[in-house]
Residue frames relative to the residue before (quaternion, step in Angstrom):
aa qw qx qy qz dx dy dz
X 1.0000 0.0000 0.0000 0.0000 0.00 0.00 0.00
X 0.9334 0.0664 -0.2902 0.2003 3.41 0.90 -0.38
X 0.2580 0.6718 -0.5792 0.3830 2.69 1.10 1.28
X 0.5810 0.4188 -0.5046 0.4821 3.91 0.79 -0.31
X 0.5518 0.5838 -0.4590 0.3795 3.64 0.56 -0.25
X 0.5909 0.6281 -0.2728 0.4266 3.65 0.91 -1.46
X 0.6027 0.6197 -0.1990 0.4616 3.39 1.07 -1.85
X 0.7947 0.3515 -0.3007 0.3930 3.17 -0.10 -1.61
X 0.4276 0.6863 -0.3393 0.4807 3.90 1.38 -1.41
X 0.8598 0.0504 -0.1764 0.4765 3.85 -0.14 -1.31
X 0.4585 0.6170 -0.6183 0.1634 3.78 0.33 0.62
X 0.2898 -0.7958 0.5317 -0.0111 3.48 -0.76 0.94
X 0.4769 0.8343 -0.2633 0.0852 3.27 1.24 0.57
X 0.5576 0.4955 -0.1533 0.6481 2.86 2.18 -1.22
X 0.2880 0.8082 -0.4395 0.2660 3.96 0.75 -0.11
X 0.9366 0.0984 -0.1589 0.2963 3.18 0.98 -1.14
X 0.1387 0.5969 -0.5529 0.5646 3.03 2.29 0.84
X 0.8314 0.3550 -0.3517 0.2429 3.84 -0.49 -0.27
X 0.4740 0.6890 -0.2645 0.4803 2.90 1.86 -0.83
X 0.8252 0.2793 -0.2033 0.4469 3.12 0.89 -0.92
X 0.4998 0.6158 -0.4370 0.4243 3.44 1.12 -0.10
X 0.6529 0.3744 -0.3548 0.5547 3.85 1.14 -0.66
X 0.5510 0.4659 -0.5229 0.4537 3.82 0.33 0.18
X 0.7620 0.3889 -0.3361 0.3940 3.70 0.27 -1.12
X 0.4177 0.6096 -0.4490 0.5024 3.81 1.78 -0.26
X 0.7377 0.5807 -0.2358 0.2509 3.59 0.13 -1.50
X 0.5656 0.4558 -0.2329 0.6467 3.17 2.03 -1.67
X 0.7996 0.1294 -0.4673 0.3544 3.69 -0.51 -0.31
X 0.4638 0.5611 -0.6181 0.2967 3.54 0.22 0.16
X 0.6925 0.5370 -0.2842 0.3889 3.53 0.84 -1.61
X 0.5396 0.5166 -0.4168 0.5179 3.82 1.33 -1.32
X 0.6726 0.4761 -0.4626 0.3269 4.04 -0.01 -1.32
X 0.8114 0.4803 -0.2207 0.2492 3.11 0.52 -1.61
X 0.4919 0.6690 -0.1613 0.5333 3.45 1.76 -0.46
X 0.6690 0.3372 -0.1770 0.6383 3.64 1.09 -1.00
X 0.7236 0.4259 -0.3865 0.3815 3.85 0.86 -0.14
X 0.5125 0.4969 -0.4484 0.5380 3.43 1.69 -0.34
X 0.6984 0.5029 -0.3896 0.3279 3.94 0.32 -0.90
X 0.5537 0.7166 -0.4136 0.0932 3.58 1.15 -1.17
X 0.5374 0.6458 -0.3919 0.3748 3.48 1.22 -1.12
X 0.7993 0.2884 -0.2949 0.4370 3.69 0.45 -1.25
X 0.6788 0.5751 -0.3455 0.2986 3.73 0.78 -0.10
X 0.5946 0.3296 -0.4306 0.5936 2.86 1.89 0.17
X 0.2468 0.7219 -0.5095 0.3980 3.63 0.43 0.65
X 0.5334 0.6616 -0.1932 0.4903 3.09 0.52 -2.37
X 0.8859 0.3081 -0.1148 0.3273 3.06 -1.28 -2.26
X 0.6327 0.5492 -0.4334 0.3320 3.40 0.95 -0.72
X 0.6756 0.6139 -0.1710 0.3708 2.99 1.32 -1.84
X 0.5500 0.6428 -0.2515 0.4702 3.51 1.76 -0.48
X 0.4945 0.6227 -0.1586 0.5852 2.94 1.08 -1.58
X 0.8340 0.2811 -0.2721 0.3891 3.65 -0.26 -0.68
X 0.6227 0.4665 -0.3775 0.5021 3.37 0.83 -1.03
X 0.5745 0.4888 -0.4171 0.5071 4.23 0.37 -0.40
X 0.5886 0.6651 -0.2402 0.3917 3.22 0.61 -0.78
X 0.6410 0.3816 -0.1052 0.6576 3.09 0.78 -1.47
X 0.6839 0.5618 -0.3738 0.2773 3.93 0.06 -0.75
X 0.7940 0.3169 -0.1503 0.4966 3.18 1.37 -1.28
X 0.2932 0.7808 -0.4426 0.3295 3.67 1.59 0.06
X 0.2500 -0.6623 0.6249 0.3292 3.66 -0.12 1.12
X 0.1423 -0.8722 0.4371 0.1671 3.77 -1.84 0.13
């Protein structure tokens, strides 16, 4: 019994399915949080886009 304990203690197999599951956590937190600090001026931008098209195709 305890050696299967020891075993189970030094298997290292799943480690890096998790390893990598907290990295790809870490990136989309960092992407969300990054795209929630920018949102204000990207809708600016699109708006500011949005208008100028607007204006382009406005018959006159």
């Amino acid at each position: 019994m305890k050696a299967q304990i020891v075993k189970f203690m030094k298997d290292e197999e799943g480690a890096t399915a998790i390893e990598y599951g907290l990295i790809a956590g870490l990136v989309s937190i960092a992407i969300i949080a990054g795209l929630t600090l920018i949102s204000p001026e990207l809708s600016r931008i699109f708006n500011a886009i949005a208008a100028a098209l607007a204006a382009a195709v406005a018959p006159t």
